[in-house]
C-alpha positions as CSV (number, residue, x, y, z in Angstrom):
1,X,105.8,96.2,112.3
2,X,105.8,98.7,115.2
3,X,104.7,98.4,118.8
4,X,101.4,100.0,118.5
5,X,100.2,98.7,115.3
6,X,101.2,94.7,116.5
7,X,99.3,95.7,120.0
8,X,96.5,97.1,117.9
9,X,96.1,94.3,116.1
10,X,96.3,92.4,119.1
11,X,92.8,93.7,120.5
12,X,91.5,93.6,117.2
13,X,92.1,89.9,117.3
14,X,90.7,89.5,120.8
15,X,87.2,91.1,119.1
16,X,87.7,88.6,116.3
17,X,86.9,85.6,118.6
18,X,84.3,87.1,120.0
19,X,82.9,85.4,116.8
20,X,82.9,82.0,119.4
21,X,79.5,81.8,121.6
22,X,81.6,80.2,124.0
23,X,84.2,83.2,124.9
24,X,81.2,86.0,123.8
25,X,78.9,84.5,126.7
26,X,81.6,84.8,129.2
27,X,83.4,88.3,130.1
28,X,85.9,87.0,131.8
29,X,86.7,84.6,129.0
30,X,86.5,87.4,126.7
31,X,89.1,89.1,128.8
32,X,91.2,86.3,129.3
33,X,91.5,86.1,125.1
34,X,91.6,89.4,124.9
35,X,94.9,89.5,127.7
36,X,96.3,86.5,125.5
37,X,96.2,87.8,122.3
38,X,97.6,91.7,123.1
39,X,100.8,89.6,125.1
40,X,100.9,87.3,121.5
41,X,100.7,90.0,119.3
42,X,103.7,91.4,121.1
43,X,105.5,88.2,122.8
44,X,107.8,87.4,119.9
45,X,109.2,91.5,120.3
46,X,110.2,90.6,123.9
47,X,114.2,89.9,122.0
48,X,113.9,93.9,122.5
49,X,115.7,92.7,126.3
50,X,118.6,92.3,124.1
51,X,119.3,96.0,123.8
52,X,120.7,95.8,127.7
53,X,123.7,93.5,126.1
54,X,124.1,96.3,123.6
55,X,123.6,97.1,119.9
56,X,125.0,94.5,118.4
57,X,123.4,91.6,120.1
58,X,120.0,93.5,119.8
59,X,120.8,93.3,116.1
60,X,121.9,90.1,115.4
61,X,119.2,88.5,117.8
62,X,116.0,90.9,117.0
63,X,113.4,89.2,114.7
64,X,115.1,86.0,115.4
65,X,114.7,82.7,117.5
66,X,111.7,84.4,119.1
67,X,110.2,84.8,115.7
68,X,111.2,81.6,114.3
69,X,109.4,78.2,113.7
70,X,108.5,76.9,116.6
71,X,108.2,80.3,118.9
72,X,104.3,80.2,118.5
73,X,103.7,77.1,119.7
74,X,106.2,78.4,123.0
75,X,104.7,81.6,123.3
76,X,101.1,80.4,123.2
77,X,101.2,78.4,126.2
78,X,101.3,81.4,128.2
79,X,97.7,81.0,127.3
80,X,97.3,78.4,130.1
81,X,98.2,80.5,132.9
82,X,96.2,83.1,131.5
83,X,93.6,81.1,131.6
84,X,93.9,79.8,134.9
85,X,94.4,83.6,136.6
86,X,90.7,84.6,134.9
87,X,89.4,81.3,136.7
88,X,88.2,80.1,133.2
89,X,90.3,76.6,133.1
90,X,87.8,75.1,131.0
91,X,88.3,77.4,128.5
92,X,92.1,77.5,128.2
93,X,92.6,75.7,124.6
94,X,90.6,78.6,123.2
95,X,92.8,81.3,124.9
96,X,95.8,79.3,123.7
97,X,94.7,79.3,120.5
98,X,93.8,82.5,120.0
99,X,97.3,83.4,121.5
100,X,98.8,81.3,118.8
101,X,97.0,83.2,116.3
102,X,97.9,86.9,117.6
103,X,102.0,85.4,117.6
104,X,101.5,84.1,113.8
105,X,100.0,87.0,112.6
106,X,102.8,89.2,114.4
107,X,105.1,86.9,112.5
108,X,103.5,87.3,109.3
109,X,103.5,91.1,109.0
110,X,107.3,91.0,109.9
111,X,107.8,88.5,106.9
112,X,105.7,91.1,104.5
113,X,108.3,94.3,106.0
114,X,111.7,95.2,104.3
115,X,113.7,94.7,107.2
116,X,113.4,90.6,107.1
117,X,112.8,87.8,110.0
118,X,114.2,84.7,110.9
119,X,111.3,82.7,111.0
120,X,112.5,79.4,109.1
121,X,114.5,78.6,112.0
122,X,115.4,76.5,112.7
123,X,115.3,75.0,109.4
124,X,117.2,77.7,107.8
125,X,119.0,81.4,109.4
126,X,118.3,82.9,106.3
127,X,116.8,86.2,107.0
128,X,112.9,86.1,105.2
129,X,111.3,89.5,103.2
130,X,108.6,89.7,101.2
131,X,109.2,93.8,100.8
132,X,105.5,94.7,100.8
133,X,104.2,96.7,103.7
134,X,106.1,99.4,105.4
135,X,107.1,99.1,109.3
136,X,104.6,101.1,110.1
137,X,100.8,100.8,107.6
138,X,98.4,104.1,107.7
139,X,95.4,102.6,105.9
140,X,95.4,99.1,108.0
141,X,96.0,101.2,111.5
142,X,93.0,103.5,110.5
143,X,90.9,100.1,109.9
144,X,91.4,98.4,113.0
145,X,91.3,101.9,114.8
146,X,88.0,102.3,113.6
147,X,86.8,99.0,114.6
148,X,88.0,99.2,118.2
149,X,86.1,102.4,118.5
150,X,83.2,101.0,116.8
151,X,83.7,98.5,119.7
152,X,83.7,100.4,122.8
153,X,80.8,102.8,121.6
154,X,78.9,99.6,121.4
155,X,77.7,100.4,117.6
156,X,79.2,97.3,116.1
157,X,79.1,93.8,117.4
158,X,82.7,92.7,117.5
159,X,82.8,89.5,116.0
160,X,81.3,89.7,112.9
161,X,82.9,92.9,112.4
162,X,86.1,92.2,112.8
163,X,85.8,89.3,110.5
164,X,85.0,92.1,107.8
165,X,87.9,93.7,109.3
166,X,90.2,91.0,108.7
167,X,89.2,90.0,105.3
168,X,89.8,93.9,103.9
169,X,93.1,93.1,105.8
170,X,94.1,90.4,103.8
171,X,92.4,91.2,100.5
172,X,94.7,94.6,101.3
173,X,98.2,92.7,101.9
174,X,97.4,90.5,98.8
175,X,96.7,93.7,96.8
176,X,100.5,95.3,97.9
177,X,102.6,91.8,97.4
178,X,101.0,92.0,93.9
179,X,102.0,95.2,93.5
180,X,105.5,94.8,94.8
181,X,105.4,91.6,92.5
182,X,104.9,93.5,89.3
183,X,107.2,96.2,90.4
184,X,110.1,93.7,91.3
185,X,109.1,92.1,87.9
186,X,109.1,95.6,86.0
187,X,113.2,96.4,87.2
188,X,114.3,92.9,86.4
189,X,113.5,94.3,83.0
190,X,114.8,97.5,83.4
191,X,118.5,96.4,84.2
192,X,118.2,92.7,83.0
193,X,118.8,90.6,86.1
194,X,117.0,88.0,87.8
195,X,117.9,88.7,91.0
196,X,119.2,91.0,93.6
197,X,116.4,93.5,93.6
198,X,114.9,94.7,97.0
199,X,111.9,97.0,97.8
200,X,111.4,99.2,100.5
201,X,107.2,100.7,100.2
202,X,106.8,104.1,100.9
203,X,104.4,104.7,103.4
204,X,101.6,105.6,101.7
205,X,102.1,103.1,99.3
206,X,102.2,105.5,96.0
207,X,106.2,104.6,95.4
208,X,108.3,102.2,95.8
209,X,112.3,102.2,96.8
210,X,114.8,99.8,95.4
211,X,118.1,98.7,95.0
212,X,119.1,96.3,92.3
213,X,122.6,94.5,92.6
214,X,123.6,95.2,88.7
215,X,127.3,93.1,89.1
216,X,129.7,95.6,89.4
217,X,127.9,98.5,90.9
218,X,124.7,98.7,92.8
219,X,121.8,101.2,91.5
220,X,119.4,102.8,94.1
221,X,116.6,104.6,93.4
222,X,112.4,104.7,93.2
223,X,109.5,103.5,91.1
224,X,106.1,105.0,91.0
225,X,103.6,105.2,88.3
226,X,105.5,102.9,86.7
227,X,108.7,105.0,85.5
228,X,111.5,103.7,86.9
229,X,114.0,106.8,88.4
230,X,117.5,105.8,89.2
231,X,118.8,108.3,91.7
232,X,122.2,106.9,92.8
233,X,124.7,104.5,92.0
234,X,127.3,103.3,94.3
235,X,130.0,100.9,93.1
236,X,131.0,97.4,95.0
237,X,134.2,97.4,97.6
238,X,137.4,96.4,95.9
239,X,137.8,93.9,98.9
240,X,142.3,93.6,97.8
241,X,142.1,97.4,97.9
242,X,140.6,97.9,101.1
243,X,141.8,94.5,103.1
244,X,144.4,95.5,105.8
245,X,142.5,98.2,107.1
246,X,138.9,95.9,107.2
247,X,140.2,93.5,108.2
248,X,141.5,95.0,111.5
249,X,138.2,96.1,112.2
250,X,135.8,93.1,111.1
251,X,136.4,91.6,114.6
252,X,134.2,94.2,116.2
253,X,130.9,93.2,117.2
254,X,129.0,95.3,115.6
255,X,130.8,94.3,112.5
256,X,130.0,90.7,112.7
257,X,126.0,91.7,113.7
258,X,125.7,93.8,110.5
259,X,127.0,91.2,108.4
260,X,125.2,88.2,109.8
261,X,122.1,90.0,109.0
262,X,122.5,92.4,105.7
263,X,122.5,90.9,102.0
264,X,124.4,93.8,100.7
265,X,126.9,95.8,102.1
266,X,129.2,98.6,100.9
267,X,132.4,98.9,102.3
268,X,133.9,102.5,102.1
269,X,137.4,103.2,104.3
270,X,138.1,106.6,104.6
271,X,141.5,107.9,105.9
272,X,141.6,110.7,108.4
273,X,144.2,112.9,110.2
274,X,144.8,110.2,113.1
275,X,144.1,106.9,112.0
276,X,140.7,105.7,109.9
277,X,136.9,105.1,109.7
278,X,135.7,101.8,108.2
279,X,131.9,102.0,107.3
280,X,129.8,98.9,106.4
281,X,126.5,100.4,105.0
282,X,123.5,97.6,104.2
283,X,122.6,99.0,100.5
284,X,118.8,98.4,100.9
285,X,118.2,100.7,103.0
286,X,118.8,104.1,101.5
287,X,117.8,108.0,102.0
288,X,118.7,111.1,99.9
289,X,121.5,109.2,98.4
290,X,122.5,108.1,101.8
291,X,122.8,104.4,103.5
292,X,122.1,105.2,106.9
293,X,121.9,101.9,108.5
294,X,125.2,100.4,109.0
295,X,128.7,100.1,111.8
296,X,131.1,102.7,111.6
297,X,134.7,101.5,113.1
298,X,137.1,103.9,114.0
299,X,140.5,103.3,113.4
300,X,144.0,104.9,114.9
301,X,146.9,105.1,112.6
302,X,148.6,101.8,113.4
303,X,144.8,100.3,112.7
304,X,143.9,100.0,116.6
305,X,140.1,99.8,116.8
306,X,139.1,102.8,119.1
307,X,135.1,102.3,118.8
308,X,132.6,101.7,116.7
309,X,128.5,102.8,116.5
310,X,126.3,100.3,114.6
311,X,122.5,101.5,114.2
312,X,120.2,104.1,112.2
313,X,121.8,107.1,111.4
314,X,118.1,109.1,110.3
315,X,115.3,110.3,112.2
316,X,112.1,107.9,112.9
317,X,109.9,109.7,110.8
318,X,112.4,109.7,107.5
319,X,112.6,107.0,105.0
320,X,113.0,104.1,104.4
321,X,110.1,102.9,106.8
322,X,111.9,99.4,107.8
């Protein structure tokens, strides 16, 4: 999810265990939790350094091994220090674990997002989506917002209700994976497949995006009410048709990211003037019958790479909300 709903999820959390006399009794044990779960709800996002080594390795390393397996264990000792700075030592299992929690929990809304995470490694690299909540949820920021003011006004006590909090939270991510559930099970109808279908949520949650991978052509479009409305089409690469000219770019770095990471990819060469532009699109994500994440390799005419730009090509606000 995004940076402000993991760090407000992270003081929301920090309440939560205010539901322990042991850290309620103490301020600067409630601080001390409250400091380890805002750096756990956000530790496993700390891959973001990766951006200084450039797109590609931002890419292929973001919502990886700092998202994977055993990362919570690693992040939550950072507990123990924390511990030991608010001069509550005898406390510092509780901060740990509460920091474990808050880097879980981070982990967990990734999985439930469109985008995907690496967190079976390092069991597996396969990249993990359960296409239910959008990057950034409304109705669950507006919850926890609520409680945090309820909080600091001092009208609510924060442990019990942030339990409440937390239960409407899950009782709420239930509710969408059961809905994307019966959606996912509604297209495999629709075009007979098994398989290949992905969601994107919109962000209110009314609709749904998809793509479905339908053999020799993949079809895009939305679902909502029920009614399935196919709003694109776009066929699969003919890789003998296309393979001097891709593969004189696939050793680009951005090239290799994209494809370590996407499921489906479209492959579309276009031939310009000077030379060519080789665009690797990942299908899921898709905008007014447009794939704008994806590398775009430029070409010259004896099939020189001259550069290439890997990344969103949409503004924040637009869809799809990955």
């Amino acid at each position: 999810m995004d940076t402000a709903s993991h760090l407000l999820f992270g003081a929301t959390l920090g309440g939560l265990a205010m539901l322990d006399p042991a850290l309620a009794a103490q301020p600067t044990a409630m601080l001390a939790v409250w400091t380890a779960t805002l750096l756990g709800s956000h530790a496993p996002d700390f891959d973001t350094v990766m951006r200084f080594k450039g797109q590609a390795a931002y890419v292929r390393h973001h919502r990886g091994i700092t998202h994977s397996l055993p990362a919570p264990a690693i992040w939550s000792l950072l507990g123990l220090p924390i511990a030991w700075l608010y001069g509550v030592p005898e406390l510092s299992w509780q901060v740990v674990g509460w920091m474990f929690v808050a880097v879980c929990f981070h982990v967990l809304l990734d999985l439930f997002n469109s985008f995907g995470v690496q967190c079976a490694r390092p069991v597996s690299p396969k990249w993990l989506h359960l296409d239910t909540l959008c990057l950034f949820e409304p109705y669950l920021f507006a919850l926890h917002a609520s409680g945090c003011i309820l909080w600091a006004s001092g009208i609510a006590e924060p442990g019990p209700m942030f339990a409440i909090i937390y239960a409407i939270t899950a009782l709420y991510i239930g509710w969408r994976l059961r809905i994307s559930r019966k959606v996912k099970r509604l297209l495999r109808e629709h075009f007979g497949i098994r398989t290949g279908i992905t969601l994107v949520p919109s962000m209110l949650g009314y609709s749904w995006q998809f793509t479905a991978d339908c053999g020799d052509h993949y079809a895009a479009g939305t679902v909502a009410g029920g009614v399935v409305t196919i709003e694109t089409t776009v066929s699969k690469s003919d890789d003998a048709e296309l393979a001097p000219v891709v593969r004189a770019a696939m050793n680009e770095e951005g090239v290799k990211a994209l494809l370590s990471f996407s499921e489906r990819v479209h492959v579309n060469v276009q031939e310009k003037l000077d030379g060519y532009e080789v665009t690797w699109s990942d299908v899921r994500f898709w905008n007014k019958q447009q794939m704008p994440f994806g590398v775009a390799v430029t070409l010259d005419s004896d099939m020189k790479v001259l550069n290439h730009r890997l990344g969103w090509n949409k503004k924040t606000w637009e869809p799809p909300h990955v």
